[in-house]
N, C-alpha and C positions, 0 to 999 in steps of 0.2 A: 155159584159163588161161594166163597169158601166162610164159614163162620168166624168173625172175629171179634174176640172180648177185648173191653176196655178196662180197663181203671182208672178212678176218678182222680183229675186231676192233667190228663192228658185230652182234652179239648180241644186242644192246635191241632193234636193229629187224628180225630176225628174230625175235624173241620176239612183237613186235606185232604182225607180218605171220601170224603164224599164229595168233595168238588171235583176230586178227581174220577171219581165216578160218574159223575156228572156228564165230565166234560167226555169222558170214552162214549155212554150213554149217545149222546147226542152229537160225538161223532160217528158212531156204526148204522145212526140213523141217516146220516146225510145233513142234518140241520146244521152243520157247525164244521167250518171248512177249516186245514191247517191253517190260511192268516188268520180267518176270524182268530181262532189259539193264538196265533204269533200275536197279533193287534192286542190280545186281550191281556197277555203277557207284559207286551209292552208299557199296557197303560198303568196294569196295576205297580209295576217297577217304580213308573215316574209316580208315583204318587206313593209310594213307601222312600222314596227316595227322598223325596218335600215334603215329610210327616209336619215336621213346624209349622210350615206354610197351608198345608194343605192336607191336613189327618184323614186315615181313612175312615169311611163315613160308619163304623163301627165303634165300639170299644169291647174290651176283653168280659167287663162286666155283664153289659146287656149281650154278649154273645155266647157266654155262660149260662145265664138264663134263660134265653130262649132255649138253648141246645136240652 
């Protein structure tokens, strides 16, 4: 895997960089089939889609700090 730096202040895309990691991870294992992806896709859409109604269960801050 190839080495990548960050600079501070791009968090989104280390966020994506490792889920997206993730989700390759644990499909070349077998655990995580393309619906599971497609469903997972899905759901997260509808639920960016109804942030009002229904925020994701995050925020930028405490996902800043943990990272």
């Amino acid at each position: 895997m190839k080495d990548v730096e960050f600079v501070a202040g791009d968090s989104s895309d280390k966020t994506m960089l490792i889920l997206q990691s993730l989700l390759c991870v644990l499909r070349e294992k077998n655990l995580l089939t393309r619906a599971d992806i497609e469903n997972l896709c899905d759901k997260v859409q509808a639920s960016a889609a109804d942030h009002a109604q229904n925020p994701l269960p995050c925020c930028d801050a405490s996902a800043l700090a943990a990272a």
